[in-house]
N, C-alpha and C positions, 0 to 999 in steps of 0.2 A: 264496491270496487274502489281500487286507491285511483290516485290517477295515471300513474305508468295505466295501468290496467286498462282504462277507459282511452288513454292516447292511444294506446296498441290495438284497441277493436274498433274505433274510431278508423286508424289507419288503412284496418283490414277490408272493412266496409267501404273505403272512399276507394281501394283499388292499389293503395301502398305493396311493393313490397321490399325486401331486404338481401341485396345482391354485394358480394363482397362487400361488407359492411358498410354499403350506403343506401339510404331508403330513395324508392324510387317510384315514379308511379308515370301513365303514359296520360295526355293530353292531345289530340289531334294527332295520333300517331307519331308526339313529341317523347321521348324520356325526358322528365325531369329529373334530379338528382334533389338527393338534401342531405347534410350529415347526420340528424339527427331529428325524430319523428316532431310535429310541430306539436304545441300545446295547447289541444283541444279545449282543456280545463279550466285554463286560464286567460283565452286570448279569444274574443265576440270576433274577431276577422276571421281567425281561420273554422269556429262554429258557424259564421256565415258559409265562409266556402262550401263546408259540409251538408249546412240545409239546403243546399243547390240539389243534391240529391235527391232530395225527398218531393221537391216544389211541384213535381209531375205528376206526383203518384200520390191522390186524394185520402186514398184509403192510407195510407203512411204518414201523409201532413196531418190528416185527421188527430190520428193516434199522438202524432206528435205533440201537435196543440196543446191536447190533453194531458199530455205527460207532464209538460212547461205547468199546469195550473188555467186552463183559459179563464180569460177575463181580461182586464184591464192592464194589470200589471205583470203578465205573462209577456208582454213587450220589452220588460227591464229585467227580464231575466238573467240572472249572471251568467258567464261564459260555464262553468260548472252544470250548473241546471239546466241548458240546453245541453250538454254534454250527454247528462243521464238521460234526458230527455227522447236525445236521439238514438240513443243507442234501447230504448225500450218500446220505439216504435218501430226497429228494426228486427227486433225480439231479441237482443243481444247483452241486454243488461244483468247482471249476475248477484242478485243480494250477496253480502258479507255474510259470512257462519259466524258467530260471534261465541 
């Protein structure tokens, strides 16, 4: 997957969506707004926000864990690799046809 691809299923997943060309997603029955979808791929902050997601659900962090590499240095994983990470314990990851 490129990463447009993985920020757009990222977003779809976290509850984003795209109303008169602004993304948007609800918090405490808040709209947030944003002009443009965040970068999952490249940025451990907003991959943080995203495993908020999964923190609940054993059977999903599991998966996750494992997606990352478990062991030791699945802690320093780059923002990219939790990226894929997450999106193939959500079953949402899409190999390239090459």
């Amino acid at each position: 997957m490129t990463d447009e691809q993985i920020n757009a299923a990222i977003a779809e997943a976290c509850g984003w969506r795209k109303e008169d060309g602004v993304y948007m997603w609800t918090v405490n029955r808040i709209d947030c707004t944003c002009p443009e979808l965040w970068d999952w791929c490249n940025d451990l902050n907003a991959m943080h926000d995203a495993e908020k997601l999964i923190y609940n659900h054993n059977n999903m962090w599991t998966a996750y864990y494992y997606a990352i590499g478990a062991g030791p240095f699945s802690l320093h994983a780059t923002a990219r690799k939790k990226a894929e990470a997450f999106l193939k314990a959500l079953g949402k990851w899409e190999e390239v046809q090459g």
